[in-house]
N, C-alpha and C positions, 0 to 999 in steps of 0.2 A: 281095851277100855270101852270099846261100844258097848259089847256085851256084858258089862260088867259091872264096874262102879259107874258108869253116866258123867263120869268126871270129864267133860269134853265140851269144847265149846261150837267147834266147826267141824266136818267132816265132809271129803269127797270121796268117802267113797263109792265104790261106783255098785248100781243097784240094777242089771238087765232084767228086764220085765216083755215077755208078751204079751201079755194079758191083764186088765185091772184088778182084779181077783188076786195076784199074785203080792200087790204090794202091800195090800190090808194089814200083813203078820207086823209087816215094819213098820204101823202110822197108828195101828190101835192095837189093844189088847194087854193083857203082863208085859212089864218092864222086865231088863234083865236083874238077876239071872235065871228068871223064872218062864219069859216070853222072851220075842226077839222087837218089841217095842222101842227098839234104841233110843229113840229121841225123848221118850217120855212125852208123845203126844197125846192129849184129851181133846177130840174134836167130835163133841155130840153130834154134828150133822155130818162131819163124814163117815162115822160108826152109823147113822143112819140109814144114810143115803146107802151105802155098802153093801148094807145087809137085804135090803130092800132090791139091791143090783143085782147082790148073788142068786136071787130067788126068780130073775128073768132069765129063760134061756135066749143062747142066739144072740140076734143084732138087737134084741127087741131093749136088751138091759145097757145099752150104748148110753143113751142121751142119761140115765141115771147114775151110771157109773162117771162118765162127765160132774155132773154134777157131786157125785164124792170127793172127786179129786180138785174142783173147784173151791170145794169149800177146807181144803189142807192150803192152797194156793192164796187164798182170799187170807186167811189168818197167818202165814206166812210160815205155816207146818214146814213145809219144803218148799225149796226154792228149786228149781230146775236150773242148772246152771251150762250144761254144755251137751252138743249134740253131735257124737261122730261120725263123720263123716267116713267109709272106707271105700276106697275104687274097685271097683273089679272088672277085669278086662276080660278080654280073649278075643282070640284070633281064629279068623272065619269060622264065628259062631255065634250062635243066637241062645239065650236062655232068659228065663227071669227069674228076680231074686226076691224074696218076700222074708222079712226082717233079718235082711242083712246076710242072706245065704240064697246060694246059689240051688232051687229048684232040680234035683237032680235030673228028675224023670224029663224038666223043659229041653235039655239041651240038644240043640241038631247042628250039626257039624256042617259046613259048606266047602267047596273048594274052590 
């Protein structure tokens, strides 16, 4: 039904994203079944702001790309609704995790 007739009123499902660039397909563009636009959103200033993001490489397209996703937030495009939490352990070891995964190369084993 996302994809398809639009017939829907609510959805969680779930959308993992590292990068702001990546959710653009879902919040502008062709509706389905021609894009992946589910919601049928029209939001001139974040199709702006967006395109304007994509065109900064780096950190430098940060505070604008912000600003696209403020303005889905602000109009009530998406709502954010829940943030997972998942543990990761281990035992006499040290690593770091950067979105949600364990850093391969970090890990050092102690005893």
């Amino acid at each position: 039904m996302l994809f398809n007739t639009g017939e829907w009123d609510i959805s969680l499902a779930p959308v993992t994203l590292l990068l702001p660039s990546q959710v653009s397909s879902f919040v502008s563009g062709p509706k389905p079944p021609a894009g992946t636009n589910f919601a049928h959103i029209e939001n001139e200033k974040y199709t702006s702001e967006a395109a304007k993001a994509a065109q900064l490489p780096g950190d430098s397209g940060c505070a604008t790309w912000l600003a696209a996703e403020s303005a889905l937030i602000e109009r009530l495009d998406v709502v954010p609704y829940v943030n997972s939490v998942v543990p990761i352990f281990g035992s006499n070891a040290r690593f770091k995790v950067n979105f949600g995964t364990i850093e391969p190369s970090s890990v050092r084993m102690y005893s």
